[in-house]
C-alpha positions as a Python dict, from the first residue, in 0.01 Angstrom:
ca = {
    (1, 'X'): (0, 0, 0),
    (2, 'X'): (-286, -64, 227),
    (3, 'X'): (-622, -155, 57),
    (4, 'X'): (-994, -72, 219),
    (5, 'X'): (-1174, -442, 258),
    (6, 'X'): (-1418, -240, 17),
    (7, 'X'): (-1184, -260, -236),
    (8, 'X'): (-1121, -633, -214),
    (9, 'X'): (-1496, -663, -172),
    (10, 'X'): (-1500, -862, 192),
    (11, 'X'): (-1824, -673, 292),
    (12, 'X'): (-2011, -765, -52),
    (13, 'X'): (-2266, -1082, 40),
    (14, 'X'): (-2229, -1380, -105),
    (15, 'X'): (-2539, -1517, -252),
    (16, 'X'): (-2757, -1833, -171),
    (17, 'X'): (-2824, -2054, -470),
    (18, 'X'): (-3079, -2364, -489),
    (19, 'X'): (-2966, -2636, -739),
    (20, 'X'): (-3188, -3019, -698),
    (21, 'X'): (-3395, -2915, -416),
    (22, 'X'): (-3060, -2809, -177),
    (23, 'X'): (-2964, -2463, -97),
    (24, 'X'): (-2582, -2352, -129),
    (25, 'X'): (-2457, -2079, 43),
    (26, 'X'): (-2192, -1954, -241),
    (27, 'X'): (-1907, -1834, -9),
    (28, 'X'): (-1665, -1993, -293),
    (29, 'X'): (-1784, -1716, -525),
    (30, 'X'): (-1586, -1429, -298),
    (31, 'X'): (-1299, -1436, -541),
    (32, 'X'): (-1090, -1112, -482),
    (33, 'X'): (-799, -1143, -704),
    (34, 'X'): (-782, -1131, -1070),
    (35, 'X'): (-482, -1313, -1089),
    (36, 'X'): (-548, -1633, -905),
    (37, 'X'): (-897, -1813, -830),
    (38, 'X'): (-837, -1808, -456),
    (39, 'X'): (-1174, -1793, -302),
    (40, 'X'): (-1393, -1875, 17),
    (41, 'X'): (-1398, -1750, 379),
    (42, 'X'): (-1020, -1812, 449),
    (43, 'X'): (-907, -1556, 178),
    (44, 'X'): (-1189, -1319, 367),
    (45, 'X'): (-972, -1365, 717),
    (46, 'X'): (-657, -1354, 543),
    (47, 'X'): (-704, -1016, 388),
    (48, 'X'): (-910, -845, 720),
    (49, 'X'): (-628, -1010, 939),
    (50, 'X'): (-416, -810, 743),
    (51, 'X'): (-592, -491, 663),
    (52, 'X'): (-668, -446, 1042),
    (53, 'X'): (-290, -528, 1126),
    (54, 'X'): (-137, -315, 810),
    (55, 'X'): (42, -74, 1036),
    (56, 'X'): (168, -317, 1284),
    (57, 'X'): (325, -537, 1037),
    (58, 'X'): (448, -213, 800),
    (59, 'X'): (626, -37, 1107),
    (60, 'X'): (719, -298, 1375),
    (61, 'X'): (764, -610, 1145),
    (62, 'X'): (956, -497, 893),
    (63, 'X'): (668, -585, 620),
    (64, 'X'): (740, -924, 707),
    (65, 'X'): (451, -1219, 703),
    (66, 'X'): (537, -1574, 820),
    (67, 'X'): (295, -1859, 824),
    (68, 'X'): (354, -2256, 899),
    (69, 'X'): (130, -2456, 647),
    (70, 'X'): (105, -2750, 529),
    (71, 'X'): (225, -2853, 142),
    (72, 'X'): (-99, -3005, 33),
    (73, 'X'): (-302, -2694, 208),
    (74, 'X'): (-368, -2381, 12),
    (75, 'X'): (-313, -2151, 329),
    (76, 'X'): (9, -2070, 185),
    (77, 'X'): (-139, -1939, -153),
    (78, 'X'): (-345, -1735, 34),
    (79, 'X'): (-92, -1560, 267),
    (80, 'X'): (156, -1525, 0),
    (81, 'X'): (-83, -1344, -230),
    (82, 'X'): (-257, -1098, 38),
    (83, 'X'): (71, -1029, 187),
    (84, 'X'): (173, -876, -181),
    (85, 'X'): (-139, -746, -226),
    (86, 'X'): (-61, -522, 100),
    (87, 'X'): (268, -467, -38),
    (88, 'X'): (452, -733, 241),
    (89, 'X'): (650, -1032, 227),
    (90, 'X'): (596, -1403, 355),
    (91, 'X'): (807, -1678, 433),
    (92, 'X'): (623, -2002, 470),
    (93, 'X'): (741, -2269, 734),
    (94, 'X'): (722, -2592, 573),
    (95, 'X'): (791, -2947, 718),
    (96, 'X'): (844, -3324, 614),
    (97, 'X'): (945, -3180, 185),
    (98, 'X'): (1254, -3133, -11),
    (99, 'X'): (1273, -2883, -301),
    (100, 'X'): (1241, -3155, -542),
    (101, 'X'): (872, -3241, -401),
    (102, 'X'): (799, -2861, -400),
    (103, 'X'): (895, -2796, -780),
    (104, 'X'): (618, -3042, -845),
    (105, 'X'): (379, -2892, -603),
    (106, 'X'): (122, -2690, -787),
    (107, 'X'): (-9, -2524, -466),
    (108, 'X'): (359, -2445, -327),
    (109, 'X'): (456, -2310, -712),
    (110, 'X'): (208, -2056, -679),
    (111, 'X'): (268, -1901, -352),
    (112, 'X'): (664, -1871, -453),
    (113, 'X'): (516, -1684, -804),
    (114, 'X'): (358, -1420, -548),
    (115, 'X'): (691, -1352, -373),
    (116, 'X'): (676, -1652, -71),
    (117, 'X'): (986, -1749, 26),
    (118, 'X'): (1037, -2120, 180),
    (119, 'X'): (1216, -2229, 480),
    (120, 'X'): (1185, -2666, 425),
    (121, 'X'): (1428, -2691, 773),
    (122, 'X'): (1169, -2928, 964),
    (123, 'X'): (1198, -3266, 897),
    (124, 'X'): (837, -3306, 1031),
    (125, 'X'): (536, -3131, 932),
    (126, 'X'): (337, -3090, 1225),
    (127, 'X'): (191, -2786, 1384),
    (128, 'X'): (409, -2785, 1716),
    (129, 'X'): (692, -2840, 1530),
    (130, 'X'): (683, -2593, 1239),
    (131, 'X'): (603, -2330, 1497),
    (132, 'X'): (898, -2437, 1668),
    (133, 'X'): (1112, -2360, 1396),
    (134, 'X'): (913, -2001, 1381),
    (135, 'X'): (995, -1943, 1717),
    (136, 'X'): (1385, -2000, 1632),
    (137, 'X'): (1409, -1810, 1348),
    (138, 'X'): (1437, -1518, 1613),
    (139, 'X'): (1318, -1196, 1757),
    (140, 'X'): (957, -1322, 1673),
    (141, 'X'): (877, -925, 1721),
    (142, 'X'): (1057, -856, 1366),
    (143, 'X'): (725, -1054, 1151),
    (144, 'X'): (406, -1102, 1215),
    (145, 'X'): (297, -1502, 1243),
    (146, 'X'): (-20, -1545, 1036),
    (147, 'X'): (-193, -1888, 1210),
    (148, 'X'): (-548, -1842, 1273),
    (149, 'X'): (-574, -2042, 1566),
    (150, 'X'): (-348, -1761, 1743),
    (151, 'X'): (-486, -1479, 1516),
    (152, 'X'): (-834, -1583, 1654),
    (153, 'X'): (-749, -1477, 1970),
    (154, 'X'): (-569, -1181, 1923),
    (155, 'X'): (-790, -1060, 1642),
    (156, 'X'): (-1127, -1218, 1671),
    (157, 'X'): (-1292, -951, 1443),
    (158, 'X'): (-1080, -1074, 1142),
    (159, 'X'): (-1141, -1408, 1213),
    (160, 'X'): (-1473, -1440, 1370),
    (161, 'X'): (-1675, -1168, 1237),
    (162, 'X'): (-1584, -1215, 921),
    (163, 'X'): (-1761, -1484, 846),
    (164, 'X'): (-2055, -1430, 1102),
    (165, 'X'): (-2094, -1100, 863),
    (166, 'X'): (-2147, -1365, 663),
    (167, 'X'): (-2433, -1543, 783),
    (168, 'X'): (-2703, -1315, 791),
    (169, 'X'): (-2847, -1379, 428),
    (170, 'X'): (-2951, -1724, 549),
    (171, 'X'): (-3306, -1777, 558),
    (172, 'X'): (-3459, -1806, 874),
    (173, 'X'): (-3652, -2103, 823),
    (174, 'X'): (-3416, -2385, 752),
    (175, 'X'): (-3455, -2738, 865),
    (176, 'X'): (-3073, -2822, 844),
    (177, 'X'): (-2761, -2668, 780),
    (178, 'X'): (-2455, -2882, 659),
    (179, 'X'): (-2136, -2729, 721),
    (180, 'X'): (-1825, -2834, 626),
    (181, 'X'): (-1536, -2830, 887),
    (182, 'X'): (-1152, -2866, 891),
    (183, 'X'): (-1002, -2618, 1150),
    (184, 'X'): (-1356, -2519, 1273),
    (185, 'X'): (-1299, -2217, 1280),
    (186, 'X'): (-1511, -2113, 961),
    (187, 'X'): (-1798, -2337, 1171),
    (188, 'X'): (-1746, -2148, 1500),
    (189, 'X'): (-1798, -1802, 1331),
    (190, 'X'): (-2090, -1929, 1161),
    (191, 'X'): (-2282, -2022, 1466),
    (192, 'X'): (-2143, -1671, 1571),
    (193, 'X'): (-2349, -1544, 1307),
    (194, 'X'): (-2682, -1727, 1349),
    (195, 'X'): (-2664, -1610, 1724),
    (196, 'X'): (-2612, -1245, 1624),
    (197, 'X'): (-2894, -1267, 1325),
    (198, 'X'): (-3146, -1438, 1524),
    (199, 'X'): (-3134, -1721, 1264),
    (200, 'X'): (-3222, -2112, 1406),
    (201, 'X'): (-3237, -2370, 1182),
    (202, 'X'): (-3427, -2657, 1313),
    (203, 'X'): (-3042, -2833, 1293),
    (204, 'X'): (-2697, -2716, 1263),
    (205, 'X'): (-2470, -2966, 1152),
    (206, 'X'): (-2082, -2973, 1152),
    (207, 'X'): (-1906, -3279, 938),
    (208, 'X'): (-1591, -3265, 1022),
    (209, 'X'): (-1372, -3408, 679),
    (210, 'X'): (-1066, -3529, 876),
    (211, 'X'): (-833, -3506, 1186),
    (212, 'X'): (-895, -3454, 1546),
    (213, 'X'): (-1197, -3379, 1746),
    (214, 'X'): (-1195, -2973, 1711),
    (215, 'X'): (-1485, -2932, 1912),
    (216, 'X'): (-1236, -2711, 2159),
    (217, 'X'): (-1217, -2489, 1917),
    (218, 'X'): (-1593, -2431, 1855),
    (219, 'X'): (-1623, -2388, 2250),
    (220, 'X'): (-1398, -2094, 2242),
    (221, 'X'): (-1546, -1913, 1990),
    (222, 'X'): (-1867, -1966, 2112),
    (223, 'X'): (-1758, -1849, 2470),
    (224, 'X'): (-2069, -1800, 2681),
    (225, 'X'): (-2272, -1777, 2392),
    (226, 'X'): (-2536, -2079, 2330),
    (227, 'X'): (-2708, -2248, 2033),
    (228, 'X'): (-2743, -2638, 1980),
    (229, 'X'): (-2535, -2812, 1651),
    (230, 'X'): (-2475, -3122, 1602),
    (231, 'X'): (-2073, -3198, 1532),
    (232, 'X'): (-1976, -3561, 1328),
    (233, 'X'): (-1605, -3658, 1283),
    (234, 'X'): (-1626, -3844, 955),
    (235, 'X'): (-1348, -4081, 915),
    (236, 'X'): (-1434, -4258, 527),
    (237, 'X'): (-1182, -4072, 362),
    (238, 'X'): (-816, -3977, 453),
    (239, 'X'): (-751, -3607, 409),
    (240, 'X'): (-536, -3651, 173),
    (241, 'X'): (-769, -3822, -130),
    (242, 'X'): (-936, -3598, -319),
    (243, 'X'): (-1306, -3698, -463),
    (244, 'X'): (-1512, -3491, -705),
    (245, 'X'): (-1873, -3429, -632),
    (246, 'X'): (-2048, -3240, -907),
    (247, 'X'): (-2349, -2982, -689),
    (248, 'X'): (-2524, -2871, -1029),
    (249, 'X'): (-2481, -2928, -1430),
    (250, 'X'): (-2112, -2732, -1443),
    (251, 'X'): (-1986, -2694, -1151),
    (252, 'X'): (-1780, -2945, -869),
    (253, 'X'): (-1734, -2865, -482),
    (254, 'X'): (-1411, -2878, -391),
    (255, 'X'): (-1218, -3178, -351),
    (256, 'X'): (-1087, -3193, -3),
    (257, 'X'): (-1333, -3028, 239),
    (258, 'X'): (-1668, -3016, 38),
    (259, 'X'): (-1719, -3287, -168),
    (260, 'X'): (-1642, -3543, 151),
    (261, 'X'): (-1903, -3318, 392),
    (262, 'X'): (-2138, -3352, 130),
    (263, 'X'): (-2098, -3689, 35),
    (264, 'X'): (-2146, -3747, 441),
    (265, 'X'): (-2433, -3544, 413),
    (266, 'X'): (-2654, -3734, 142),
    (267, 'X'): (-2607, -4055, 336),
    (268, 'X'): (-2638, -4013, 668),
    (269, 'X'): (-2872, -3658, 726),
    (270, 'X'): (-3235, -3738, 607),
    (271, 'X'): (-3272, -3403, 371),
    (272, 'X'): (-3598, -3577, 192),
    (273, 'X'): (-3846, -3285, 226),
    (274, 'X'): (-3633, -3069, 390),
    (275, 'X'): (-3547, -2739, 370),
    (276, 'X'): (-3170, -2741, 361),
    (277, 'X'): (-2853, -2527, 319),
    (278, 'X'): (-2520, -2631, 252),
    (279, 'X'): (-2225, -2400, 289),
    (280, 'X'): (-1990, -2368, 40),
    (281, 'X'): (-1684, -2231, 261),
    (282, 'X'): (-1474, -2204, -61),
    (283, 'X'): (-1330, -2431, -356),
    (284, 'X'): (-934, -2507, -329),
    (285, 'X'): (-965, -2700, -634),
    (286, 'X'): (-846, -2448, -885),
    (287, 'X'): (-531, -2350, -764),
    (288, 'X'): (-435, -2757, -704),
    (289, 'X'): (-411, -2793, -1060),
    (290, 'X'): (-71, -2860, -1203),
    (291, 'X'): (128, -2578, -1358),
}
């Protein structure tokens, strides 16, 4: 059944809180499903990326959703469960795991309880390789391959616009914006959005958690479009540790992506006096609980 993005809420805005002197921009409090506490900008792209593509994938891919993820990434929570929501299913290509490893995996567990089926063929787990083993699992025309770095090209409103919809409740006098980065894709849409909303924060900085450079990917989306940021590869923690940052008297950022960018933030940005924002892209830290 295809739902309106009203009816999952994408187009509600998600407010800006101020807890010690900083400014949050709540994106983790989108939280469509009752069911699950998925939340952030990815679910947002997951479901539009779906909605706008719910008659391609009902009539020429046989309902059929396939995504390569990684085990320790929630990406394959949040295809699984939007694909049922639409009524589809979703095979997730998974790499370097057994199904012992999975029946331990909290994150993995979940996606399977919304209908995800597993293909755990590659003995590696990176990108080129998993969509390798997408590629060979045959007529690629019969499913419809959820990766946002493809998606953003082919469906930039989904991916882009989403969360540069996003942006404009920012106020327009900021001294620094702290952004949080893993694909950059999240970040590219977000300078999307302070170009289209005519908001320029004094400084726009991207801390990226782990990995490779992704600047390429920021210089896509951006196009011929032009606005200064500052981009930091931050290399003190391996993606794979998780550290816990509490941001007010309850609540913790999550434990992968927003706790390290803020951590990076408080001791290397100079926020003393400062007028600053800190986006919240989403919190992953829910669902990585053990079942």
């Amino acid at each position: 059944m295809k739902k309106s993005c009203e009816e999952l809420n994408v187009f509600d805005i998600t407010p800006i809180e101020e807890y010690r002197g900083i400014l949050y921009k709540r994106d983790d409090l989108f939280m469509p499903f009752k069911d699950v506490p998925l939340s952030g900008g990815k679910v947002r792209q997951a479901i539009t990326l779906i909605h706008n593509n719910y008659e391609h994938i009902r009539d020429e891919c046989n309902g059929m959703i396939v995504s390569a993820t990684s085990v320790n990434s929630p990406q394959g929570i949040i295809i699984a469960k939007t694909a049922q929501e639409f009524g589809f299913k979703s095979l997730l290509v998974l790499g370097n795991t057994n199904v012992n490893s999975l029946k331990s995996n909290p994150l993995i567990r979940r996606a399977t309880k919304f209908g995800a089926r597993v293909d755990i063929k590659c003995t590696q787990g990176y990108e080129s390789t998993l969509m390798a083993r997408i590629y060979s699992l045959g007529d690629t025309r019969k499913f419809y391959i959820v990766k946002f770095g493809i998606n953003l090209e082919t469906n930039p409103e989904a991916i882009v616009d989403s969360i540069a919809y996003q942006v404009q409740n920012i106020p327009k006098d900021l001294d620094i914006l702290v952004v949080p980065v893993g694909s950059a894709i999240t970040f590219g849409g977000i300078l999307k959005g302070l170009i289209k909303y005519d908001i320029r924060p004094k400084r726009v900085v991207g801390v990226q958690i782990a990995g490779y450079d992704r600047e390429d990917v920021i210089r896509k989306i951006l196009g011929d479009d032009d606005i200064e940021y500052e981009f930091y590869l931050d290399k003190s923690y391996a993606y794979s540790r998780h550290i816990k940052v509490k941001f007010n008297d309850t609540e913790y950022l999550d434990c992968v992506y927003e706790s390290k960018a803020f951590d990076y933030m408080m001791k290397n940005i100079e926020i003393q006096d400062k007028k600053v924002l800190f986006w919240i892209v989403g919190n992953s830290s829910f669902v990585r609980e053990p079942i």
